[in-house]
C-alpha positions in Angstrom: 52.5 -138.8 12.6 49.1 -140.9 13.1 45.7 -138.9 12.8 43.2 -139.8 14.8 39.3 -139.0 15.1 36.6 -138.2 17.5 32.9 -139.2 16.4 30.9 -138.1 19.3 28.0 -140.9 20.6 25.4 -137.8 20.1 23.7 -140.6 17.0 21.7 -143.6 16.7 23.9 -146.6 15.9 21.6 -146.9 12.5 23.3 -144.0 12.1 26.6 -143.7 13.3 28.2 -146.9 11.9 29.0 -145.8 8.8 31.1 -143.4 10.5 33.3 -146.1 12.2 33.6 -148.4 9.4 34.1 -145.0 6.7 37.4 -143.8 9.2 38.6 -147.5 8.6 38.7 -147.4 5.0 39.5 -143.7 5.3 43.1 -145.1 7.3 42.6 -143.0 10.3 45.1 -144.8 13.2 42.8 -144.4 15.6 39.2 -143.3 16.4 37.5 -141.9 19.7 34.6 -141.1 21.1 33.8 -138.9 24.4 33.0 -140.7 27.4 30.6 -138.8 29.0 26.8 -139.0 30.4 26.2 -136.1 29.4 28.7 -132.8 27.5 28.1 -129.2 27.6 24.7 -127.4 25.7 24.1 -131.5 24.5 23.1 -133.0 27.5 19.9 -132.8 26.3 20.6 -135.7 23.9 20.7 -137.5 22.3 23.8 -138.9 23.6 24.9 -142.4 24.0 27.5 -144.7 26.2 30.6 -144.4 25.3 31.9 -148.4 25.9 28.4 -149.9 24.4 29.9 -147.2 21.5 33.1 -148.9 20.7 32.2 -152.3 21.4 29.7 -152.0 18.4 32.6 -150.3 16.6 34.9 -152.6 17.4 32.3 -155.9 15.7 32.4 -153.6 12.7 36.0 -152.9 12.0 39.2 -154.9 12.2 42.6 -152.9 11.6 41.7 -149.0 13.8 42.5 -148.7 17.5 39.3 -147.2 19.2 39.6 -145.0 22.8 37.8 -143.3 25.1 39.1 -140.0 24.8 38.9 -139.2 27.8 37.1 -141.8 30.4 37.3 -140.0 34.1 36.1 -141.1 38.0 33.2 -138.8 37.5 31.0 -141.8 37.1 33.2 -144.6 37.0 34.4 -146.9 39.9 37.9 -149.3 38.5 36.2 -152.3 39.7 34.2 -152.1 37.7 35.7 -150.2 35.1 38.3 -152.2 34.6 35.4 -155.3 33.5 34.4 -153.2 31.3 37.9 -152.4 29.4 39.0 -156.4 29.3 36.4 -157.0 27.8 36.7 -154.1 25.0 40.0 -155.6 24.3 38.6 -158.9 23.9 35.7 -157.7 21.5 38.5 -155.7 19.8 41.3 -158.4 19.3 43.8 -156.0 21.4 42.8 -152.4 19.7 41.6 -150.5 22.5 43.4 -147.2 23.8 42.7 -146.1 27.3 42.1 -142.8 27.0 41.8 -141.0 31.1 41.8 -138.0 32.9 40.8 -136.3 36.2 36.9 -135.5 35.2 36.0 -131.6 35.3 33.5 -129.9 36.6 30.0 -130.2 35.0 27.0 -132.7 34.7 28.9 -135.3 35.1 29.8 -134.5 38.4 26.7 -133.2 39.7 24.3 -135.7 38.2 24.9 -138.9 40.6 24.5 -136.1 43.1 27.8 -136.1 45.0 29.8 -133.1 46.5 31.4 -130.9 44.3 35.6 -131.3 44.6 37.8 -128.7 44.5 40.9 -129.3 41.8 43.0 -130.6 44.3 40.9 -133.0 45.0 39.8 -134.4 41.8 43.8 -134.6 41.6 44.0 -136.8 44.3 40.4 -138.6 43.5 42.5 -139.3 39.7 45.8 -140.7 41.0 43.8 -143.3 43.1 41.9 -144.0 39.4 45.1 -144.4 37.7 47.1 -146.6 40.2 44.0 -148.9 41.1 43.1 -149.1 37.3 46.8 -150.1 36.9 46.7 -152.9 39.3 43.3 -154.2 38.3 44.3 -154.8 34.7 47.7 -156.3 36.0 47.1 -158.4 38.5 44.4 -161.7 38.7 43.3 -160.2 42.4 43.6 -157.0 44.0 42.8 -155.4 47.2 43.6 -152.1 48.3 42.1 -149.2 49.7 42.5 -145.3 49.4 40.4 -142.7 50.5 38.0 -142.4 47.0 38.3 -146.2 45.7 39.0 -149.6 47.6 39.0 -153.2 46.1 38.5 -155.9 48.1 39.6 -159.6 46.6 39.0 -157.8 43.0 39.4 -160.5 40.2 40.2 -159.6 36.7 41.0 -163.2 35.1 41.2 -163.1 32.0 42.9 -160.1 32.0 43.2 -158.1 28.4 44.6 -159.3 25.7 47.6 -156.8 25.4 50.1 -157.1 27.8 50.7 -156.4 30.2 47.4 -154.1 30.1 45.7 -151.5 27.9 47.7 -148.7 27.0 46.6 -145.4 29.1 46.8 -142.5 27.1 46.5 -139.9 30.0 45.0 -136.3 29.9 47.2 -133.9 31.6 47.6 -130.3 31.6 48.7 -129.8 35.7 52.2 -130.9 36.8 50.4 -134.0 39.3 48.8 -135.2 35.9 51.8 -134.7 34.1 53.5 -137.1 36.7 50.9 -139.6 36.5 51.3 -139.6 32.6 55.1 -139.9 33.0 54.3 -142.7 35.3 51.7 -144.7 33.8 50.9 -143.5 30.3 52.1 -145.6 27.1 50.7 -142.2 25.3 49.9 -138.3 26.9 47.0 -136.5 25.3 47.0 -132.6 25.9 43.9 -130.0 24.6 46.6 -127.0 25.4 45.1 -123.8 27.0 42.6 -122.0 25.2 43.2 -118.3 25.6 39.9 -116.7 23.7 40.6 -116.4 20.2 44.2 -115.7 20.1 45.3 -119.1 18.1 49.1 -118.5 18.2 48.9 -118.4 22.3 47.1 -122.0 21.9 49.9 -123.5 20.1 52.8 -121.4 22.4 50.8 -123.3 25.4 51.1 -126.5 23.9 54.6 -125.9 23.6 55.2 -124.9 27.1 53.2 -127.7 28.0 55.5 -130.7 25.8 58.7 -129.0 27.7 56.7 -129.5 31.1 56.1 -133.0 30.3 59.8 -133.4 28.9 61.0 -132.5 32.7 58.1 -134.8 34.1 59.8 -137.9 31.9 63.3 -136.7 33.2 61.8 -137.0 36.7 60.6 -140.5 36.1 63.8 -141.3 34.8 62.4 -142.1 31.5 63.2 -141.7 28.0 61.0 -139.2 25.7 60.9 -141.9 22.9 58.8 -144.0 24.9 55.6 -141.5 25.0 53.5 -141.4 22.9 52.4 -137.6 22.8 48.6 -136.7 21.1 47.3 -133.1 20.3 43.4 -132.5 20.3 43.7 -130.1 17.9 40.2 -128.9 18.3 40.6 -127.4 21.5 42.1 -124.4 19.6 40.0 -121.5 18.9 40.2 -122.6 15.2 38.4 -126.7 14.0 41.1 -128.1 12.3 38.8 -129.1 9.5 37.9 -125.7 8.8 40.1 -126.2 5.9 42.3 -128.6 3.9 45.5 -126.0 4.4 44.6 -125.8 7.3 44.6 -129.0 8.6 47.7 -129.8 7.1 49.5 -126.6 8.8 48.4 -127.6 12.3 49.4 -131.4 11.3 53.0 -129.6 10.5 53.1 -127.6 14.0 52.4 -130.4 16.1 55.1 -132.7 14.0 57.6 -129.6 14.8 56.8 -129.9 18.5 57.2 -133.5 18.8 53.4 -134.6 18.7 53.7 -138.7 17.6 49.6 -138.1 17.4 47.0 -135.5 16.2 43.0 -136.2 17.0 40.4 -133.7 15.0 36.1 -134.2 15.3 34.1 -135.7 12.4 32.4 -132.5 11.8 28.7 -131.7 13.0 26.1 -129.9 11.6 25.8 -127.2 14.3 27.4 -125.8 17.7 30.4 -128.0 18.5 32.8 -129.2 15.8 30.5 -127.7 12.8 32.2 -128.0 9.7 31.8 -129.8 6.2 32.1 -133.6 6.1 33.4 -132.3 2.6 36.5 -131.3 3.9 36.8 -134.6 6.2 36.6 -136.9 3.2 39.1 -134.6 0.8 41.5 -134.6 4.2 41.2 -138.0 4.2 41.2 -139.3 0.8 44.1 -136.5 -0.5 45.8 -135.0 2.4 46.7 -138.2 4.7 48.1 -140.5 2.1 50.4 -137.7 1.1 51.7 -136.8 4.5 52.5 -140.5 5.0 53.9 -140.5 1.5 56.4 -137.3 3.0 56.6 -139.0 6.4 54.9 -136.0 8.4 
């Protein structure tokens, strides 16, 4: 099992970099921040890019993979896009993880002041995403043309510096993501379905939801071991660093449901996330050198 975190780009890098460089030492696998231009009650700010983020995170650490967790086409054309992630995993020596998803509803899709989609078509807006991103970071020149993205004699020399591209680690919940994960993702990342405050319905959802993407790999015709499978394990009704015990029970569920990957939130102050950075540093200091020590 590798634990992973979420440091939200709501701080001043003054402030924020100790963060990055403390979830190195701390031996965190991975660490993420929201790619967003603006999330939920903080859109007010402040609130910061999410690849100027981890390319100032990745000059100040060395050994943690960083992500975007989860970049969408709200805002982001993969032309463009896929510029920006080369050269992440240049800055980065190879350590970025490509963390996407369809984009929801919200500010994000309001703000550049376009018309609102309807599910379906944010599904179809994302598989365009996924298969142009795909071919951008694979190929030296690309042109193709769908009915939300085209690329016309696209270049992407150099090209990143993991082959044959970054890994996607999709977001997926709906059986068309599901496919597109099966299809295209070296990892799967899944927040479950909330349902109020009723934690054991989370986890039975998550459940359901690793046997719908076990049928989506059988589709593919590919084998389970090759996914990588990550649990936000804040999108429960409970934050998994409410606790020590607790965060090592919900470590234990996701093991028993074939999670590779867990990903909590460095805790805030207030609203979203609020917890003690107390229990962050004993997690981190006594609890994840003893689950690798038991091989959880």
């Amino acid at each position: 099992m590798r634990i992973g975190i979420v440091i939200l780009p709501d701080r001043r890098w003054s402030e924020a970099e100790r963060r990055w460089r403390q979830a190195e030492e701390w031996g965190f696998d991975h660490a993420w921040t929201y790619d967003h231009l603006g999330w939920r009650d903080l859109v007010d700010g402040p609130w910061f890019d999410a690849m100027g983020t981890l390319t100032a995170a990745g000059m100040v650490t060395s050994r943690i993979r960083l992500g975007t967790l989860v970049a969408s086409p709200n805002f982001r054309h993969p032309v463009h896009f896929a510029r920006q992630i080369t050269a992440l995993d240049d800055v980065t020596a190879g350590r970025v993880l490509l963390g996407i998803g369809a984009g929801g509803a919200g500010f994000d899709s309001a703000v550049l002041g376009g018309e609102a989609l309807s599910p379906r078509r944010r599904a179809d807006r994302f598989t365009e995403f996924t298969e142009l991103l795909d071919l951008l970071l694979r190929q030296e020149r690309v042109t193709w043309r769908g009915d939300h993205y085209a690329a016309v004699d696209a270049r992407s020399t150099p090209g990143c510096v993991q082959a044959p591209r970054v890994p996607f680690v999709v977001a997926a919940n709906g059986p068309r993501s599901l496919r597109l994960a099966a299809r295209y993702g070296r990892g799967w990342v899944t927040t479950g379905i909330p349902d109020g405050d009723d934690l054991d319905a989370w986890w039975r959802s998550v459940a359901g939801l690793a046997a719908r993407m076990d049928k989506a790999l059988s589709a593919e015709g590919r084998d389970p071991g090759t996914l990588d499978r990550y649990l936000s394990l804040d999108s429960a009704p409970v934050f998994s660093l409410s606790s020590v015990e607790y965060f090592a029970e919900a470590v234990a569920r996701a093991a028993a449901l074939g999670f590779t990957d867990v990903v909590t939130h460095w805790p805030r102050e207030s609203s979203w996330y609020a917890g003690s950075e107390a229990v962050l540093a004993e997690v981190a200091t006594e609890l994840l050198p003893r689950l690798r020590q038991d091989g959880v």
